[in-house]
N, C-alpha and C positions, 0 to 999 in steps of 0.2 A: 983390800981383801976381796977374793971375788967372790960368787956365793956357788960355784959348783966347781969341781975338778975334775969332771967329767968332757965337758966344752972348755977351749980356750978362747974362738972367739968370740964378739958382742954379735948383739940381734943388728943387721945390714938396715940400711936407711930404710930403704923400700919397707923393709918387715915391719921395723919401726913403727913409721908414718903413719901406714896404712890398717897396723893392725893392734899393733902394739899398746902406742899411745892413744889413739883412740877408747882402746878397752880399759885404758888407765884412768880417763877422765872420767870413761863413763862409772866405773865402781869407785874413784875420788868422790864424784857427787852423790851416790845413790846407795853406794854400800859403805863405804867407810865408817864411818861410825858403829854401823854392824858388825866389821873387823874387829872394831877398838872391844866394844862390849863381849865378843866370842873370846877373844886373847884376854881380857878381865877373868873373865871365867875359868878358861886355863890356868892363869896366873893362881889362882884361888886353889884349883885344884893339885898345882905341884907344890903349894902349903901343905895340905891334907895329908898328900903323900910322904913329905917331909922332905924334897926335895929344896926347901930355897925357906929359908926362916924370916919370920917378918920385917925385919930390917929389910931383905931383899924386896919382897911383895913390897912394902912399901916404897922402895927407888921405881920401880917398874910400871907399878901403876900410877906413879907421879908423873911418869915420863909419858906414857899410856895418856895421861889428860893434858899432854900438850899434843898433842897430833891435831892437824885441822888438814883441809882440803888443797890449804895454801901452804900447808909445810912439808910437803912430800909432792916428788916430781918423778917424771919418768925419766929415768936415764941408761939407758942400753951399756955403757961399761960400769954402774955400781949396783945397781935393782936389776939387768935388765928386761928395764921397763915394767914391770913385775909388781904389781901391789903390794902384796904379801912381801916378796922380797925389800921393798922400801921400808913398808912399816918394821920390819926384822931391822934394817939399818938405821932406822928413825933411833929408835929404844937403844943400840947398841953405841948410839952415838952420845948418846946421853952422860951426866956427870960421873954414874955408877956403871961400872959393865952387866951385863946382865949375869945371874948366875950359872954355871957349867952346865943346870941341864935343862935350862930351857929351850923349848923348842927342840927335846927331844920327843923321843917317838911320836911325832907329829907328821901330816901331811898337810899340804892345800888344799887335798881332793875335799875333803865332810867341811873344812873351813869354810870352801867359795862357796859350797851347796846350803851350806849353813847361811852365812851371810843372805844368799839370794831368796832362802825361804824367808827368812826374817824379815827382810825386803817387801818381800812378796805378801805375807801375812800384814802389814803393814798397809799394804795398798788396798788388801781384799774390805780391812776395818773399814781403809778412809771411802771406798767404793760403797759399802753399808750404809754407811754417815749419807753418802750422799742421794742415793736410791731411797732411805728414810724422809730425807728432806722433801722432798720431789712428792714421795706418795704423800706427804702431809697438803702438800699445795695444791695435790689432782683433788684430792678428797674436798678440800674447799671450796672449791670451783664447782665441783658436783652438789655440794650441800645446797649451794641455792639456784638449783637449775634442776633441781627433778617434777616440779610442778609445769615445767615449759615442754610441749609438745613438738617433735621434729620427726622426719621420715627416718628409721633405719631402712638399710640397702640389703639384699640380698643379689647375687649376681650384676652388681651396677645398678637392680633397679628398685626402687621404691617398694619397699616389701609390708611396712606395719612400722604405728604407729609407737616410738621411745621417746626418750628425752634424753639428754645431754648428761643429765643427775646418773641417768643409770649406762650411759656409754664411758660415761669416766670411769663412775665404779669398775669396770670391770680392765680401764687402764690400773687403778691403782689395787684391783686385784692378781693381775697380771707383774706389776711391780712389786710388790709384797712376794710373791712365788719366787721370784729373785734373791728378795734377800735371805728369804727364808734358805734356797737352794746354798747361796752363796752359805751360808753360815755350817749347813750341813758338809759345804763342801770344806772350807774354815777346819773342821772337827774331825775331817776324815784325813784330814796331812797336817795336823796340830802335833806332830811326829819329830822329833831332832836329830840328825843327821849328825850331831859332833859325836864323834870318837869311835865314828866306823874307818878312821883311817882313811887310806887308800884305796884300800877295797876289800879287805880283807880281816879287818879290824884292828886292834894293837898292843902292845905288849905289857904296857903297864898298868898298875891297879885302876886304871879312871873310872870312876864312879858317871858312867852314864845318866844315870836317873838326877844324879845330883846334877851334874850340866844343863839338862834339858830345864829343871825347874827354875835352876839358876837363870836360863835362858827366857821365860817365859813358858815354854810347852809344855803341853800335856802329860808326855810321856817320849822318852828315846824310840828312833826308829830301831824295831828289834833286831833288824836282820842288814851287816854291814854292808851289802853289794847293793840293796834296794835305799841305801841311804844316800849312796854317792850316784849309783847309775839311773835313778829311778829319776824321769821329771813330772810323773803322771799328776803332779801336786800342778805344775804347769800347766798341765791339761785341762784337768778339773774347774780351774781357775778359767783359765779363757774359754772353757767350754759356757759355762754358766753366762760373764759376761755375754757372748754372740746368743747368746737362749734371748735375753734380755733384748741387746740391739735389733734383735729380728720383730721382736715382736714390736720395739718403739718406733720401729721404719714405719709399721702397717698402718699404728695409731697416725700418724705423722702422718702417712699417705693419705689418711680422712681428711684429716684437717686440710692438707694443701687442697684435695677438693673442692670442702667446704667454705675453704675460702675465698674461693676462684668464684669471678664475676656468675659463672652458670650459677652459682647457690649463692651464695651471698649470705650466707648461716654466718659467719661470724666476722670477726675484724680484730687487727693489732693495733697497738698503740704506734704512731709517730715515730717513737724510739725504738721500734722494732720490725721496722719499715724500710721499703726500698722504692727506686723511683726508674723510670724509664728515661732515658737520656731523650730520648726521639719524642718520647708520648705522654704530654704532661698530664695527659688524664688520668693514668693508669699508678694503679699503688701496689708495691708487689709486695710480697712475702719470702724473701731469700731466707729467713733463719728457719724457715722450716725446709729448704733443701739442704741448706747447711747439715742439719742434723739429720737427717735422710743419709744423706753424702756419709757425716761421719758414722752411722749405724755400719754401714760398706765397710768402714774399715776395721770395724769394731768385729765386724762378722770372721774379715777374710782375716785376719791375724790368728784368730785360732784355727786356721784351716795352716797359715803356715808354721804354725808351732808344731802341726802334729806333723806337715811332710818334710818339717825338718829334723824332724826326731823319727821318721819313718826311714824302717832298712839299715840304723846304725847300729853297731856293735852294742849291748848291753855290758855296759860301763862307762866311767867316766870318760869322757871325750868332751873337747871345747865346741865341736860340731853341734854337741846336743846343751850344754849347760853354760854355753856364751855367745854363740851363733844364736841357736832357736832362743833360745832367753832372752835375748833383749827385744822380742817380741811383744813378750809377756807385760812388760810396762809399757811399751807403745801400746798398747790396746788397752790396758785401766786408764792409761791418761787421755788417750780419746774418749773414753766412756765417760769420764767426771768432767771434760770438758761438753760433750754433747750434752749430759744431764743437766750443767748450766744452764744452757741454752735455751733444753726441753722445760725448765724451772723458769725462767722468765718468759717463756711464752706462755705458761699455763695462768703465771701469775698476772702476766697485762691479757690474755683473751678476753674478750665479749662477745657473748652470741646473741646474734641479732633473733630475737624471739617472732618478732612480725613477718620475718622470711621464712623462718623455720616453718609456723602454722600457715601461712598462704599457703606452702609445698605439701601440708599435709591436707590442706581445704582441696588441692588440685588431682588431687589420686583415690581412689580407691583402695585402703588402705585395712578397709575392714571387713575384707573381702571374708578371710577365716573366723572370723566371730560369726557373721551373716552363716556363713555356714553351720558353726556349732548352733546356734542358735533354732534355726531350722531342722535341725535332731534333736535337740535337749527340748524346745517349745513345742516344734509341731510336727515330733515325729518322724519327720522325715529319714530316710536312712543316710548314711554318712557319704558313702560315694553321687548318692543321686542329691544330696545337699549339696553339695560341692558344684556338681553338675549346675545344678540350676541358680545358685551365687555366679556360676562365672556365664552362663548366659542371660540373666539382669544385669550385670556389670556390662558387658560387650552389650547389650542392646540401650542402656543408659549411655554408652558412649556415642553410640550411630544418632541417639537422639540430642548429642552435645548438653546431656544434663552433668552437673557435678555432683558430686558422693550429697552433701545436704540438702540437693533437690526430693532427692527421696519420691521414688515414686510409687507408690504402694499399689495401685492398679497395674503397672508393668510389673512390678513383682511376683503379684497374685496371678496374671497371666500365664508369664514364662512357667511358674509352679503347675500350674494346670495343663499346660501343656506335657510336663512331665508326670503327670498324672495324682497330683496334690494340690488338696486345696487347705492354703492355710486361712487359719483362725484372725491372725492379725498380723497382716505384715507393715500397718503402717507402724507398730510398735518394734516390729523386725529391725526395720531400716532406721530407727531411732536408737535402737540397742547396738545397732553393728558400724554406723557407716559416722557417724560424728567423732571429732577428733578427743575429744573427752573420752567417749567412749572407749573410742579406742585407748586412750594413755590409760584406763582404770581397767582394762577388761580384762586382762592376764594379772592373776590374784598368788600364784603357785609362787614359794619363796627361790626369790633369787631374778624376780619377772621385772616388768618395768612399773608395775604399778607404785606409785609416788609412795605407800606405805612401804612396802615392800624394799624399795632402792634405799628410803631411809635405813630400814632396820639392816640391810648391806652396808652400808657406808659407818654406820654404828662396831659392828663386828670385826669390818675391816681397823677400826680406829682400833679396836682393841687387841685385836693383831696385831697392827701397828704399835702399840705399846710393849706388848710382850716382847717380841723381838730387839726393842730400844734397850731392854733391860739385858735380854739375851747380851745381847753386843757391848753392851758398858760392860759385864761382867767378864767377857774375854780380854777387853781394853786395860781391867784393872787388875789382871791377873798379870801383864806383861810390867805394869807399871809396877806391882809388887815385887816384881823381879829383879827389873833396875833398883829399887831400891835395898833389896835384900844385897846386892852386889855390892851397892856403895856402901854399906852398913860394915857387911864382911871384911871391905878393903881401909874403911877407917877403921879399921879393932889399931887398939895398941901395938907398937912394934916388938913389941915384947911378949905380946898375947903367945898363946897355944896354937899350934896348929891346929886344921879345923878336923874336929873328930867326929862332930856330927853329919849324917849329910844329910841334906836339904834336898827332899821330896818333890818329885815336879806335882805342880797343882792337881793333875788329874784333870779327865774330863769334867767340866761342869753339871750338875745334876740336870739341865735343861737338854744336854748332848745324845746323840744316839749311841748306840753303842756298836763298838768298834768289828770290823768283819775281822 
């Protein structure tokens, strides 16, 4: 039997080869089981409708839980090549024929979008899971490194005195905004796409809402052209990811710095280490370009998803929903693979605390305290405070003194020459230029001062927390779905058709609300 009357011949090798069966392996591994579970759900619903009495449902969905990856193939004169169309021959091959109307009023089109969401929501979770992971490990590493003095940068250069405690914090503040985004984005295409048909929606009584719940989602996509034409869930999706990669290049970008012979702030373990073939002296650090590297890809993937969805027809097209699509998972699996990566560097780092503080013993670092201080103590006005910090700084250099020399008569001069004389500058330069001082002096929440970073990194854990909860409770709303399924499908073969229907969960109470 062939599956259309419309063509008589098979798909030509070339098509085959090159497009066919490829697309075949790749929704074998990645969606199939997704198939199985949307045809569950169907199956359930032409019960309801009284189309196929539980004897039937029961051959169907028996047949339904022999499918595997390995028992359906592509074949250009029975499928072809065709997913959907195999699985249709799988089931009709079976001991029972199916009954006359299944697989009517149905399409592919909400099926493969259906599938791919479900996919997709699936990866967004495991992407959560893993962004969760990571900021728990940054936060670690920050917990006992906010007492340790090091130069932050401003334009390349040595700008004031932070620590380590509070440059992570604002990695795993930076992380947390991710997953937070991601979730909202999660709740914004929490949407079901089954039984918009082909584009225009369909004929029989389907109880939308019962699918979507059956399915896991929230709620049916309400409008059938935005279920099947619409990838902007795609979007949303990689948009968020590339948010994230951009920002872990930046961090990444410090550290290869800071690890490089000029600084020498920190060091990797042996096992996370590379060596020069030429130069036995030299220890390099390749998994932090690694991950660099894969940010790049993590970035440009969402830039091809959108110009490959840019300029096409608004509707179903393979152009936009299996070309640009299989984007979409090349980019979550570079993401969870770089996250590894980014997860065991943070977990073997060590910052070398004795470089860190020599680099802040060697700069002038307290340049803006020295100045507030000089207004807030002795009056001074703010612009001509400024002025005369930075000509003691430049004349402490022409005299090769360092910041803890402290020279309270060159102080007190330069002042006077500006036309102020201070009260006490050797208490000036004890308040502004020492590295303590400096890591305590910015007191405003959210600064580096070691209380301060704590009670961040405190906040952040409890973000951290909320969000773990958020996302387990989306996790078990899908799992209550499968099992409501398998529930439905073992009822007796003699039961009732189903006359109740089954509510999709609704947004979560934690969820925004919907545009």
């Amino acid at each position: 039997m062939t599956v259309t009357g419309r063509i008589v011949g098979i798909p030509s090798e070339v098509w085959h080869e090159e497009v066919l069966a490829p697309q075949f392996a790749y929704e074998a591994e990645h969606l199939l089981r997704h198939y199985v579970a949307i045809e569950k759900v169907l199956l359930l619903e032409y019960r309801r409708m009284g189309l196929v009495d539980g004897a039937g449902t029961a051959a169907i969905a028996a047949r339904l839980d022999t499918v595997d990856q390995d028992g359906i193939r592509a074949n250009p004169s029975e499928n072809m090549s065709d997913i959907s169309f195999a699985l249709e021959r799988h089931v009709a091959a079976g001991p029972v024929a199916p009954f006359a109307a299944w697989h009517a009023d149905r399409s592919r089109n909400d099926l493969q979008v259906c599938a791919q969401l479900l996919s997709a929501r699936e990866q967004v979770r495991a992407l959560a899971a893993d962004l969760l992971a990571f900021d728990a490990a940054v936060r670690a590493l920050a917990a006992g490194a906010v007492e340790v003095p090091m130069p932050g940068y401003t334009h390349a250069q040595a700008a004031q005195v932070i620590s380590p405690g509070f440059y992570l914090a604002a990695l795993s503040s930076e992380t947390l905004t991710a997953v937070r985004r991601l979730l909202a984005a999660y709740d914004e295409i929490d949407a079901c796409p089954l039984g918009a048909g082909s584009m225009a929606g369909q004929e029989l009584d389907w109880d939308r809402s019962r699918m979507a719940g059956l399915l896991g989602f929230a709620r049916p996509q309400p409008h059938a052209l935005v279920a099947v034409a619409s990838r902007g869930w795609a979007l949303a999706i990689a948009a968020e990811a590339a948010n994230f990669a951009v920002a872990l290049s930046r961090f990444t970008t410090d550290l290869m710095a800071w690890g490089g012979s000029a600084h020498g702030f920190l060091d990797l373990p042996d096992e996370l280490s590379g060596i020069s073939a030429a130069m036995p002296q030299k220890k390099n650090f390749p998994v932090l370009e690694r991950i660099r590297g894969r940010c790049a890809l993590v970035a440009g993937s969402a830039a091809e998803l959108a110009a490959a969805q840019r300029n096409t027809p608004y509707t179903n097209t393979v152009e936009v929903s299996k070309e640009a699509g299989a984007h979409l998972r090349v980019q979550t699996e570079a993401l969870r693979s770089t996250l590894r990566l980014a997860h065991a560097v943070v977990t073997g780092l060590v910052f070398r605390a004795d470089r860190m503080r020599a680099a802040c013993e060697g700069e002038f670092l307290g340049g803006f305290t020295l100045a507030n201080r000089l207004t807030l103590d002795e009056g001074v006005p703010w612009r001509t405070a400024q002025i005369i910090a930075g000509r003691y700084i430049r004349a402490a250099l022409d005299k090769g003194l360092a910041p803890a020399d402290g020279d309270a008569a060159l102080l007190a001069a330069v002042a006077e020459e500006a036309g102020h004389r201070l009260a006490g500058p050797q208490e000036l330069l004890a308040a502004s230029l020492s590295v303590e001082a400096g890591l305590r002096a910015k007191t405003s929440v959210g600064s580096t001062h070691p209380d301060q970073v704590r009670a961040t990194l405190a906040e952040l854990g409890a973000e951290q927390e909320r969000l773990t909860e958020c996302w387990a409770k989306r996790a078990a709303v899908v799992r209550a779905a499968a099992d409501e399924v398998a529930a439905l499908l073992a009822a007796p073969a003699d039961a009732p058709a189903d006359a109740s229907a089954v509510a999709p969960a609704g947004a979560p109470a934690d969820a925004p609300a919907q545009r």
